[in-house]
C-alpha positions, 0 to 999 in steps of 0.5 A, a space after each residue: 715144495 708147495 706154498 699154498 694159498 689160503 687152505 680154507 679157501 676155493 681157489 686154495 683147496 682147487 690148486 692144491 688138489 690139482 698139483 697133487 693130482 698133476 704130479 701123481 705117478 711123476 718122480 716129483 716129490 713134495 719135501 715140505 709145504 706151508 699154507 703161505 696165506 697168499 702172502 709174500 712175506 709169509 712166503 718168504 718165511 716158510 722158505 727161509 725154514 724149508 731151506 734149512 732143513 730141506 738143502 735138495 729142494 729144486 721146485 718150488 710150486 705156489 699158489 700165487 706169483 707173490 707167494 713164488 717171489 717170496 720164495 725167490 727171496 729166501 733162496 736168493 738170500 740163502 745163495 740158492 735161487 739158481 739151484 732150483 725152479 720157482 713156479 707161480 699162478 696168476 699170470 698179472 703184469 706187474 707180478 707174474 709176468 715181469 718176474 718171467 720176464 726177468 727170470 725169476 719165476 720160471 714159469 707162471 700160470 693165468 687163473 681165469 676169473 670166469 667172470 664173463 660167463 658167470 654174468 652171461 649165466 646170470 643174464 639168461 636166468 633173468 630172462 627166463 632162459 636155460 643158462 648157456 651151459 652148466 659146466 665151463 672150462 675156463 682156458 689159462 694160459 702158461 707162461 714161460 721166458 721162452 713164449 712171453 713175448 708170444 702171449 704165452 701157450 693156451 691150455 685146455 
């Protein structure tokens, strides 16, 4: 199951086509998924409705840490949280990560900003000069109860 973040928006859409290509070729199976709007409560709602009508769902994938606890809270309230795995983006402390650590999500991810080198480019174009590259990769980190205390595990 995916609940998605705003559709119209970048980060929404770039989400969304990177689980879709990330599960290309697995027996991962998409049953149902909800533009969620980066809500909690909507989130939670979409759940309540994919819960009835979908009883074998057993990952939940969302497109925000709140998005991923609204989920939590309709299977917890349905008796079904244990079934299943909830996995989130964003990685923040108080939402993310205390809900890794507290079990709830089973895994989230940091969503880098790229702020730094935004404003790295922006200074070198001010000074006339070539900005330091024209493609970044941004590196996130993956969280998971196991690595939490380590700072997670970068990836590339």
């Amino acid at each position: 199951m995916e609940l998605k973040g705003l559709m119209t928006s970048i980060p929404g859409q770039d989400r969304n086509a990177g689980f879709r290509k990330g599960i290309e070729g697995s027996d991962i199976e998409v049953v149902f998924d909800a533009d969620m709007r980066w809500l909690q409560p909507n989130a939670q709602s979409e759940m309540e409705s994919a819960l009835t009508r979908f009883p074998d769902i057993d990952l939940v994938y969302a497109h925000n840490d709140p998005g991923a606890y609204g989920a939590y809270l309709a299977a917890k309230a349905a008796g079904r949280e244990k079934d299943m795995f909830f996995v989130g983006i964003d990685g923040l402390p108080q939402e993310g990560l205390a809900y890794v650590e507290r079990g709830i999500l089973s895994a989230t991810f940091e969503y880098p900003t790229g702020g730094k080198e935004a404003i790295t480019s922006a200074l070198a174009i001010l000074r006339g000069e070539e900005p330091p590259a024209k493609h970044v990769v941004l590196p996130s980190r993956f969280y998971t109860k196991e690595n939490l205390a380590q700072g997670g595990q970068w990836l590339q």
